[in-house]
C-alpha positions in Angstrom: 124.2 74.2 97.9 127.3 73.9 98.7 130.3 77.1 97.6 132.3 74.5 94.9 128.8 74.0 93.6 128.0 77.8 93.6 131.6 78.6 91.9 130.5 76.2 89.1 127.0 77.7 88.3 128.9 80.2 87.8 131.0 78.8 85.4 127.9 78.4 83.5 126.7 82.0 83.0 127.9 84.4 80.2 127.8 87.5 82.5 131.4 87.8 84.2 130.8 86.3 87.8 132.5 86.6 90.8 131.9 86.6 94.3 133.6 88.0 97.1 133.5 88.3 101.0 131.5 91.3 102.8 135.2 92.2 103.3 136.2 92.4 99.7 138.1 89.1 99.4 137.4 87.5 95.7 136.5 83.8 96.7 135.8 83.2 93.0 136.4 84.3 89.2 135.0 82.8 86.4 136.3 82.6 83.0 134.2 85.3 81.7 135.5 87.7 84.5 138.6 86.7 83.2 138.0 87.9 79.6 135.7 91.0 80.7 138.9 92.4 83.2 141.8 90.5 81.7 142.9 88.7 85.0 143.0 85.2 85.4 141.3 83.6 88.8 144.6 82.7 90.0 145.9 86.4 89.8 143.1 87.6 91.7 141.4 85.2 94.1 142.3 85.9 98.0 143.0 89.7 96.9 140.3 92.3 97.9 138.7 93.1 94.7 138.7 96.9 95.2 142.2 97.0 94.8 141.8 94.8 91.5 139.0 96.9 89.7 139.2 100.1 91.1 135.7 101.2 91.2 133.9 104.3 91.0 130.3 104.8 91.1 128.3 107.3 88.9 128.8 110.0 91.4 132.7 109.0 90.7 133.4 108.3 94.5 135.1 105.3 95.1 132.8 102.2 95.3 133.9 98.6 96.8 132.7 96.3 94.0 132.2 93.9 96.7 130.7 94.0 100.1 128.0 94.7 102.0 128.4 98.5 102.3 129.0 99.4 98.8 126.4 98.7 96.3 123.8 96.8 98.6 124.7 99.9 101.2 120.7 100.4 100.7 119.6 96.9 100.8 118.0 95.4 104.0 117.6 91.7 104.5 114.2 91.5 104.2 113.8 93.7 100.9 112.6 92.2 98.2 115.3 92.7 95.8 119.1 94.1 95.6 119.1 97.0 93.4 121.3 96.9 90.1 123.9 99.2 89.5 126.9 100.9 87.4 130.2 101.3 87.9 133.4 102.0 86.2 136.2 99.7 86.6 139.5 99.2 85.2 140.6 96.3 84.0 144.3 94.6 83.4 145.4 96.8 80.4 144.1 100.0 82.5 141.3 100.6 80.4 138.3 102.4 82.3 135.3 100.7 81.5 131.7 101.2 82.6 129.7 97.8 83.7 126.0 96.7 85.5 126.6 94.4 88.4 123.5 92.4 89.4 124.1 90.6 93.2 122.9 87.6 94.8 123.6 87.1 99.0 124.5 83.7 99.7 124.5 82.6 102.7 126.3 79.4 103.5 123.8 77.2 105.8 127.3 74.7 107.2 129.3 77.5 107.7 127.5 80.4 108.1 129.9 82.4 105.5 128.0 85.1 103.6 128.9 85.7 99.7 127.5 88.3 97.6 127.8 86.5 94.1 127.8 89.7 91.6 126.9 89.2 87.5 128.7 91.9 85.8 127.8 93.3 82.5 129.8 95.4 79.8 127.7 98.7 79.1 131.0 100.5 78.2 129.5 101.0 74.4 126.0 102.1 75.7 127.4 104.4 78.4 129.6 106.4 75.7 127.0 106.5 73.9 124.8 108.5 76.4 127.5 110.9 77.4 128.1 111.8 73.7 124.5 112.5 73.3 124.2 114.4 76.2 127.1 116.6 75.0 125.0 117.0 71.7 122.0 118.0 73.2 123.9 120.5 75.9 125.7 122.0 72.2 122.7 122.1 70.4 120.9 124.2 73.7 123.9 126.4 73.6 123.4 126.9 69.7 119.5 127.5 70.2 120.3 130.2 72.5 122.4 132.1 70.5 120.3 131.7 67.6 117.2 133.1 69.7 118.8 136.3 70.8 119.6 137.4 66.9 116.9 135.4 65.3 113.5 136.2 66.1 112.0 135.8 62.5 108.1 134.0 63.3 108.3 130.1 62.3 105.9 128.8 59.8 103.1 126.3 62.0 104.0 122.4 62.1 101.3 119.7 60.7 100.4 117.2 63.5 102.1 114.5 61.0 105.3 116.8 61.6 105.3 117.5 65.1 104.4 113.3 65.8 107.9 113.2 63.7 109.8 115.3 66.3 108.1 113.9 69.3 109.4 110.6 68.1 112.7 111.9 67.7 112.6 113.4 71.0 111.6 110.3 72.8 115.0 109.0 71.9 113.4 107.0 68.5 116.0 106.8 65.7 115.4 107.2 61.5 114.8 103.7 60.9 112.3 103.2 63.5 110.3 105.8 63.4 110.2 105.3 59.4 109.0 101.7 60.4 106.3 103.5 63.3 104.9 105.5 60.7 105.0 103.4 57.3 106.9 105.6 55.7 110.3 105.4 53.7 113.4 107.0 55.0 113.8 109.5 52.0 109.8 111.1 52.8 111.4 111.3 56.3 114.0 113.2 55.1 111.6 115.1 52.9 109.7 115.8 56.5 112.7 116.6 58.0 113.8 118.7 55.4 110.6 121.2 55.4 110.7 120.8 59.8 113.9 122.3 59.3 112.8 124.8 56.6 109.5 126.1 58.9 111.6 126.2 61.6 114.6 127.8 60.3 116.7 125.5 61.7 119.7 123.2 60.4 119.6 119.6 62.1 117.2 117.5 63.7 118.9 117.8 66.8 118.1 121.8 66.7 114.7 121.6 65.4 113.6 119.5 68.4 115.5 121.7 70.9 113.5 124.8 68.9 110.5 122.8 68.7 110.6 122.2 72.6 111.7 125.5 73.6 109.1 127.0 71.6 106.2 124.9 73.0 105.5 123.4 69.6 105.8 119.8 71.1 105.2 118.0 74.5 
């Protein structure tokens, strides 16, 4: 296959697509790229696309979005497989957002060139998500702490139907699926969670799990 070939599969997928030089340089940009980062392929193609996206890794060090010794820095020719990863970019408007880049190493057999073709995906929502969690759950430790150095009162003992409940919710289940899991309604679930709290003498879900794990009541 032939690069103008390449470029047009790529044209074809609903993941933004690019693919750029081991150096950096953006060789191509499809339209989805082009809605995902708000720059058009002629803004961008010939520049090094560092210097478009501005990338940072999770460990928030700077991380070439293209290239062979960024994200593939661990892959060797012969793996099986290029590793998957996140990164935050920022895109035309200067919005930071996070994204999952999948590669694919072409190499071209007339020329010799070597692309790495990466499919970028919008995780911005999820990643948010995640970080506000973990801020819960880091709050709701703090709060658990402070409520076991003045509380000490004995808690009443869980049914196994209860403590399956906060397992579920601890595994990262939410209401409506766990009502579905156990066919149950949502209102008995709150009824469960309601007397949880009231055994535990606790105020949230988030707290009775935290109590419920701290205590050794649950896996």
């Amino acid at each position: 296959m032939l690069e103008p070939q390449l470029f047009k599969l790529l044209e074809r997928t609903a993941d933004a697509g690019y693919s750029v030089t081991a150096a950096g340089e953006i060789c191509s940009w499809n339209g989805a790229a082009e809605r995902l980062f708000g720059y058009s392929a002629a803004e961008v193609l010939g520049r090094n696309v560092q210097e478009i996206l501005k990338a940072r890794d999770v460990l928030d060090t700077q991380a070439l979005a293209g290239g062979a010794d960024a994200a593939t820095r661990r892959w060797k020719a012969n793996a099986d497989a290029i590793p998957h990863f996140d990164l935050q970019v920022r895109t035309k408007a200067g919005k930071q957002i996070w994204v999952n880049v999948s590669t694919i190493v072409y190499d071209n057999p007339r020329t010799g060139r070597r692309l790495f073709v990466r499919l970028v995906r919008d995780i911005d929502q999820r990643r948010r998500h995640e970080e506000l969690l973990g801020r819960l759950v880091d709050a709701a430790r703090q709060v658990v702490a402070l409520t076991d150095e003045v509380n000490h009162a004995p808690v009443e003992a869980l049914s196994a139907h209860e403590r399956r409940i906060l397992k579920l919710f601890a595994a990262g289940s939410n209401a409506t699926a766990i009502a579905r899991k156990l066919d149950i309604s949502p209102q008995t679930l709150r009824n469960h969670l309601h007397r949880i709290n009231r055994k535990l003498r606790t105020h949230s879900r988030l707290e009775a799990v935290i109590h419920a794990q701290r205590r050794g009541l649950i896996d």
